[in-house]
C-alpha positions as CSV (number, residue, x, y, z in Angstrom):
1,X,15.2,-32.8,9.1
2,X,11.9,-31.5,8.3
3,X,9.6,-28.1,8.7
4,X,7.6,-27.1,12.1
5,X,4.7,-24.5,11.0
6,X,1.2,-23.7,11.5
7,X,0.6,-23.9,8.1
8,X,2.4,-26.1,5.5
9,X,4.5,-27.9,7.7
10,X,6.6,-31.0,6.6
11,X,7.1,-34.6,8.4
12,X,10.2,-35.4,9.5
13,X,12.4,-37.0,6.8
14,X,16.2,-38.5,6.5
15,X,19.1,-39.1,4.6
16,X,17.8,-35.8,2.6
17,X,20.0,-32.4,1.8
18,X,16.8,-30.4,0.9
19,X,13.6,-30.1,1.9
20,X,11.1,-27.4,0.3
21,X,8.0,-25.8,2.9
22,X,5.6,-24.7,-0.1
23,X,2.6,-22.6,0.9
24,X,-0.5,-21.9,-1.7
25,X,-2.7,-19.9,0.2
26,X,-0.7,-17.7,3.3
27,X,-3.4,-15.7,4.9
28,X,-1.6,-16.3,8.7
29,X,0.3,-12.7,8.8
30,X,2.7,-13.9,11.6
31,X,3.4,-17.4,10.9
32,X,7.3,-18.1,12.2
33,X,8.2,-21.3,10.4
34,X,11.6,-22.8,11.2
35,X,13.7,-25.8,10.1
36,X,14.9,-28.1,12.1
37,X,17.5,-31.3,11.8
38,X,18.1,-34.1,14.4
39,X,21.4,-34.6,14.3
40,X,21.3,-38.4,16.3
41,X,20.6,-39.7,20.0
42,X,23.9,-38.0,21.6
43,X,22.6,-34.4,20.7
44,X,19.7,-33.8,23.5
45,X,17.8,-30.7,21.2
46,X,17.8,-30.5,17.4
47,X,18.8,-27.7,15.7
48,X,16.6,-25.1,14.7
49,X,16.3,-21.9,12.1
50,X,13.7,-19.8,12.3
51,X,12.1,-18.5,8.5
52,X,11.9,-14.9,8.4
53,X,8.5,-14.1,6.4
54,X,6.8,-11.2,5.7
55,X,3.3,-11.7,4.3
56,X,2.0,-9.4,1.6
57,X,-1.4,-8.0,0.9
58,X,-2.0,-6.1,-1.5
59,X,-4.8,-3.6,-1.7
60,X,-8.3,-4.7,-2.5
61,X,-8.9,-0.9,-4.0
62,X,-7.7,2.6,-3.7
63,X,-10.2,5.5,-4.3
64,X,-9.8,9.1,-4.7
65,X,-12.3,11.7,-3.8
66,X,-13.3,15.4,-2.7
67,X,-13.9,16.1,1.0
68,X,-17.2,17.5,1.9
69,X,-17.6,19.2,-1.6
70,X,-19.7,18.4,-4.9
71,X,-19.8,20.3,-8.0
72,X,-17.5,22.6,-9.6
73,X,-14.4,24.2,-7.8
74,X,-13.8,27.8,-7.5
75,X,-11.1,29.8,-7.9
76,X,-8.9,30.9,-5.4
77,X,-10.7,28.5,-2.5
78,X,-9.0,25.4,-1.0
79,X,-10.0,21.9,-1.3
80,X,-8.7,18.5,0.2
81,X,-8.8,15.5,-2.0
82,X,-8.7,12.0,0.0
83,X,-7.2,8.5,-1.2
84,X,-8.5,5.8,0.1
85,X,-6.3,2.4,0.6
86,X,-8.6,-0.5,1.1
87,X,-6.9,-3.7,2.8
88,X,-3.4,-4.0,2.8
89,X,-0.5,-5.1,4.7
90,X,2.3,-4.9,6.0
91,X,1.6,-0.8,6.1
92,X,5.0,0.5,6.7
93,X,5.9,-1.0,2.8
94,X,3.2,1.2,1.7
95,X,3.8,4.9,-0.4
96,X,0.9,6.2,-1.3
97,X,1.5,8.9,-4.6
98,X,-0.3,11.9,-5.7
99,X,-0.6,12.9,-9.3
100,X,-2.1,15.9,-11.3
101,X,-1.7,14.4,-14.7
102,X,1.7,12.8,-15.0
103,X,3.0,15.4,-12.5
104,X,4.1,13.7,-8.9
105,X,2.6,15.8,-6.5
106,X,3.4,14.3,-3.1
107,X,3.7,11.1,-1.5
108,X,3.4,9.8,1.8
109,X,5.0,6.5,3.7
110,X,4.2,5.3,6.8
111,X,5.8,4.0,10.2
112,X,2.8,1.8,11.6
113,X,4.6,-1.9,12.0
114,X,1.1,-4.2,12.1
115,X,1.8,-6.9,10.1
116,X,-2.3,-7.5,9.3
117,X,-3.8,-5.6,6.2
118,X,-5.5,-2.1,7.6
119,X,-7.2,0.4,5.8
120,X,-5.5,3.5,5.0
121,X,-6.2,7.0,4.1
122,X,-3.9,10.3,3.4
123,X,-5.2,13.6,2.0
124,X,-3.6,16.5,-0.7
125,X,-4.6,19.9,-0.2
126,X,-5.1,22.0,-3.2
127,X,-6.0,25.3,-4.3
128,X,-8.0,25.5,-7.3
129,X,-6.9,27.9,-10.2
130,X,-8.5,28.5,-13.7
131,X,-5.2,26.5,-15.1
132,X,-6.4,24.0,-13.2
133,X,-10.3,23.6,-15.3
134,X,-10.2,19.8,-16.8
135,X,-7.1,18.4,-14.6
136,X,-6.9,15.1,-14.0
137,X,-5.6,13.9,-10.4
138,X,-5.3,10.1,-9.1
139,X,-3.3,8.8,-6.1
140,X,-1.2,5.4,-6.6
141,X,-0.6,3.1,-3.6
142,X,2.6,1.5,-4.3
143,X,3.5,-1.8,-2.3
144,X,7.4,-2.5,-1.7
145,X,7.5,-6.2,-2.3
146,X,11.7,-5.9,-2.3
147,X,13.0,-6.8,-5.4
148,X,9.4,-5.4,-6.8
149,X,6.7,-3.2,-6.0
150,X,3.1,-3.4,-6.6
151,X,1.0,0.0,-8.0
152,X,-2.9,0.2,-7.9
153,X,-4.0,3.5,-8.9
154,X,-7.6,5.3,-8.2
155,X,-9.9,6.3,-11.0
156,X,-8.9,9.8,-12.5
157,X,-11.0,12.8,-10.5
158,X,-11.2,15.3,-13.5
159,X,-11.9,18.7,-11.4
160,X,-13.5,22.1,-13.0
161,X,-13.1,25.3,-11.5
162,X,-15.4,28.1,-12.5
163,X,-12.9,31.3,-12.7
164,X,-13.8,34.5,-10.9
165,X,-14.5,37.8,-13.3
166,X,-12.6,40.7,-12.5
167,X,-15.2,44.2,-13.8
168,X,-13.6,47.0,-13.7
169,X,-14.9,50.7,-14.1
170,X,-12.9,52.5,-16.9
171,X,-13.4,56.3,-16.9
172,X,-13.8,58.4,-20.1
């Protein structure tokens, strides 16, 4: 009995129940392990059970920002805010949130099925408003791990909107 791999593997050993393949380090995103056991001389192949493993990354950083826009907001006109997912895998266990404050905004997911850590980005529209002066949005990248997830959340973008004046003429 014993573990084939590219990584990890473990030498052939008998009259043993249990054998443990222990990894430190995985950075081989698909690596397909299997256990095997050789029953004796009359079987001609030894059976074998593929390992199913799925090789997590999480992100290096997420980042949020304004598209093509410095300075104050103002009122009334739209801007796009951009999150920016730095190195992680596998994708398609990736919701990236949006907040303004505490309030959840929007989220994405995504259907890409590469296994090796990518870069992503996703984008919020907003329209600024005076109640908006001082708010605080971030975006969250949220990795399903199964049982778990992992969060890393972007700095807060505090935004200020200068508010448009409305004159108007009274007559006396």
């Amino acid at each position: 009995m014993g573990w084939e791999a590219s990584e990890g593997g473990v030498d052939k050993t008998t009259n043993q129940s249990l054998i443990t393949w222990t990894v430190s380090d995985l950075r081989e995103w698909d690596i397909k392990p299997f256990c095997y056991i050789n029953y004796d001389t009359s079987h001609d192949k030894p059976c074998e059970e593929e390992l199913p493993v799925t090789v997590y990354k999480t992100p290096d950083s997420v980042s949020i920002s304004i598209v093509n826009h410095r300075g104050p907001m103002m009122e009334g006109e739209q801007y796009e805010l951009q999150c920016d997912v730095q190195d992680v895998a596998p994708v398609q266990n990736l919701t990236v949130k949006w907040y303004k404050g505490q309030t959840l905004l929007s989220q994405t997911t995504f259907t890409d099925t590469s296994i090796k850590p990518v870069n992503e980005t996703t984008t919020l529209l907003i329209t600024a408003d005076r109640a908006d002066d001082g708010a605080q949005y971030r975006c969250e990248a949220e990795l399903n791990l199964g049982e778990v997830n992992s969060t890393a959340s972007s700095q807060r973008l505090s935004v200020k909107v200068l508010c448009k004046f409305i004159i108007s003429k009274i007559a006396i």
